[in-house]
PLY file of the C-alpha trace (Angstrom):
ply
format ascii 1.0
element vertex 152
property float x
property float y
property float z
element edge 151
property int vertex1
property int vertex2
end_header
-6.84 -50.33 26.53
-10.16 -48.59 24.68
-10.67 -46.84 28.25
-7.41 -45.66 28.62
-7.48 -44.34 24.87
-10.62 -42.73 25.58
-10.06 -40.92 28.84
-6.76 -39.78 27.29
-8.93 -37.82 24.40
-11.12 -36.63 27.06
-8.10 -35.02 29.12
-6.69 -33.64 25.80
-9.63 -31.87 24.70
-10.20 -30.38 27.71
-6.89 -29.70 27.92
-6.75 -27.76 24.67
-10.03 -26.14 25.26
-9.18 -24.48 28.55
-5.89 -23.07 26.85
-7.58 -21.40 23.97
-9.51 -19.31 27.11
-5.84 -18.71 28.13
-5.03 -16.52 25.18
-5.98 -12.85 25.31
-7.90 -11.45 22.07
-6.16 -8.46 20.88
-8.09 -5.19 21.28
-8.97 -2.96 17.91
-6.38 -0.82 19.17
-3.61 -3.57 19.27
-4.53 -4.91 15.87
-4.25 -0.93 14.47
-0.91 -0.53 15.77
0.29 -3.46 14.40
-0.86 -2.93 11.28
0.79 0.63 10.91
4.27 -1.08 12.21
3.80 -2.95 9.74
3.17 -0.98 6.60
6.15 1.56 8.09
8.22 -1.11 7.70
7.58 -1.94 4.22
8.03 1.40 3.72
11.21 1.78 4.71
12.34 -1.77 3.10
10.58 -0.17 -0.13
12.63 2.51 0.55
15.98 0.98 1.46
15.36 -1.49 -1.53
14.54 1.21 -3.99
17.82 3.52 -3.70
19.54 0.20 -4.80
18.66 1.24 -8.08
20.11 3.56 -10.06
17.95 3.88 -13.89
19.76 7.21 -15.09
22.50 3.87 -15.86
20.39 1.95 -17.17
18.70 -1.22 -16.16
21.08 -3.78 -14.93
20.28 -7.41 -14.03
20.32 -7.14 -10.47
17.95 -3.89 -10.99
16.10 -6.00 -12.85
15.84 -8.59 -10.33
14.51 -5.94 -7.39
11.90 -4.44 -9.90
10.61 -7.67 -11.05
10.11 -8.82 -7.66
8.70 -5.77 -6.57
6.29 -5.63 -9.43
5.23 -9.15 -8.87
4.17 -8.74 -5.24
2.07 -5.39 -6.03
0.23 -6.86 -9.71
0.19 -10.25 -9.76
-0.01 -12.43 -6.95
1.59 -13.17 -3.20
2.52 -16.66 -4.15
4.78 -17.46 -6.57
8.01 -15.57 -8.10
9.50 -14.06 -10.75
12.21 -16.66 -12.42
15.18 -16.43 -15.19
16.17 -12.51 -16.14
16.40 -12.80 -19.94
18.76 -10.24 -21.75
17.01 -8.98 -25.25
18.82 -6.56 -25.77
17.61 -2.74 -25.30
15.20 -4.76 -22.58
14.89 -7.31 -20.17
12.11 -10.33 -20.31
11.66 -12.31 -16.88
9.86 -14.96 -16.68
6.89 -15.36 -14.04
5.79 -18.44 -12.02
2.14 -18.36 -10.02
0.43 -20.21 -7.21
1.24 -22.78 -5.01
2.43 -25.06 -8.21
4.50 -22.02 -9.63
2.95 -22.58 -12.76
4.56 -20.36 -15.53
2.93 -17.47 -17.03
2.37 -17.43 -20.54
3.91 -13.70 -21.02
6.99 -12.14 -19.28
7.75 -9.27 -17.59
9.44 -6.53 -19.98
11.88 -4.23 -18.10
13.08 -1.53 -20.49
17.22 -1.08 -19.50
17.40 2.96 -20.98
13.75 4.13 -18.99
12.75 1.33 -16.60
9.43 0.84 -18.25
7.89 -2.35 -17.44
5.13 -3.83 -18.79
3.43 -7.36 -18.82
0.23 -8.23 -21.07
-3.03 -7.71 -19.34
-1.56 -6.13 -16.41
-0.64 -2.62 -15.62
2.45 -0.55 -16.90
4.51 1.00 -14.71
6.91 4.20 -16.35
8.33 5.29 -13.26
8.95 2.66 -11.05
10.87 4.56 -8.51
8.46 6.99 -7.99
5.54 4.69 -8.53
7.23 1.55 -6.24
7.63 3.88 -3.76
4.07 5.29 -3.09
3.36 1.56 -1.92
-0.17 2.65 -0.78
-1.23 3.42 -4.51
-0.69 0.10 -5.11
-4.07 -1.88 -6.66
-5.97 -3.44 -4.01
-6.75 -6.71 -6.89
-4.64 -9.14 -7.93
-4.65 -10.86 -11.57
-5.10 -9.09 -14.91
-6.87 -6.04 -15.97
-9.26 -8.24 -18.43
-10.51 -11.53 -18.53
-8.01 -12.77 -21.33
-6.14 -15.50 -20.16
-2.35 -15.12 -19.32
-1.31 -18.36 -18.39
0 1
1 2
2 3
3 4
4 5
5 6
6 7
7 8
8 9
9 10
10 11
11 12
12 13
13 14
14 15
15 16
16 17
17 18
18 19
19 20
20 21
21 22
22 23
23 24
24 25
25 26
26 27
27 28
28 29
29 30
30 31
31 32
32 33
33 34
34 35
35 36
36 37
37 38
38 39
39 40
40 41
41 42
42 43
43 44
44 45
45 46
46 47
47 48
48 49
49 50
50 51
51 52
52 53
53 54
54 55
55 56
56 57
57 58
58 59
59 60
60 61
61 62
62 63
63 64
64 65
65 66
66 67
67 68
68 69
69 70
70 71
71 72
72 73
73 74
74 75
75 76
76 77
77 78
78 79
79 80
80 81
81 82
82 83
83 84
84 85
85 86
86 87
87 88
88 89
89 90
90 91
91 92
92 93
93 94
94 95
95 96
96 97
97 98
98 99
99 100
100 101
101 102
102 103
103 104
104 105
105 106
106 107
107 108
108 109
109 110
110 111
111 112
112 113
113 114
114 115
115 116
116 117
117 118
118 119
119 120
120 121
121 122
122 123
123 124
124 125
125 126
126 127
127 128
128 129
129 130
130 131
131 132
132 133
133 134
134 135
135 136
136 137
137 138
138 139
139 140
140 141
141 142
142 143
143 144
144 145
145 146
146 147
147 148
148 149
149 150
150 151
């Protein structure tokens, strides 16, 4: 039985050894043109996503909903969400959720309804997010506040 197990491991790793030479490396080229497919397309779902929303109006909820997410993915992190929309009034507070264990955020997001205006402690403001959500490539290259205050 112990030779049988043993000569099976041997076959397997060679096995998965010899296929790893089976897969081609892509070329610097390859991985550039991939790369550019893929920030034209988050372009144009920027794009598409963006004329969903209509601020001259007013802020609705389901605005409020597309900004907070897109805000979230540029300023704070790529894991985690924003949660429950919160209607104060002349603004909107959503509440944020972090990491892996979606651990809440100690401030939420404020989405002004009349200008759009959105703003979260220790992070940046944005007072055009149409035209600022839009030029995806000015988008900060961090990820977490602007000082070392904690936010959690």
């Amino acid at each position: 039985m112990m030779k049988t197990t043993k000569i099976f491991c041997l076959i397997s790793c060679f096995f998965i050894v010899g296929c790893s030479w089976l897969i081609p490396n892509p070329s610097p080229e390859q991985v550039r043109k991939k790369e550019e497919m893929m920030r034209a397309r988050e372009q144009e779902y920027r794009i598409n996503t963006l004329k969903k929303i209509n601020i001259d109006d007013g802020v609705d909820y389901k605005e409020a909903q597309i900004l907070a997410g897109l805000y979230f993915s540029d300023y704070i992190s790529g894991c985690g969400c924003p949660g429950k929309i919160i209607d104060a009034g002349d603004h909107w507070e959503v509440e944020l959720f972090f990491g892996y264990a979606a651990e809440k955020m100690k401030n939420n997001l404020i989405i002004d309804k009349a200008s759009g205006k959105m703003t979260l402690t220790n992070y940046p403001t944005i007072n055009d997010p149409l035209k600022e959500f839009l030029n995806y490539r000015r988008a900060p290259i961090f990820s977490g506040p602007l000082t070392d205050g904690e936010n959690k």
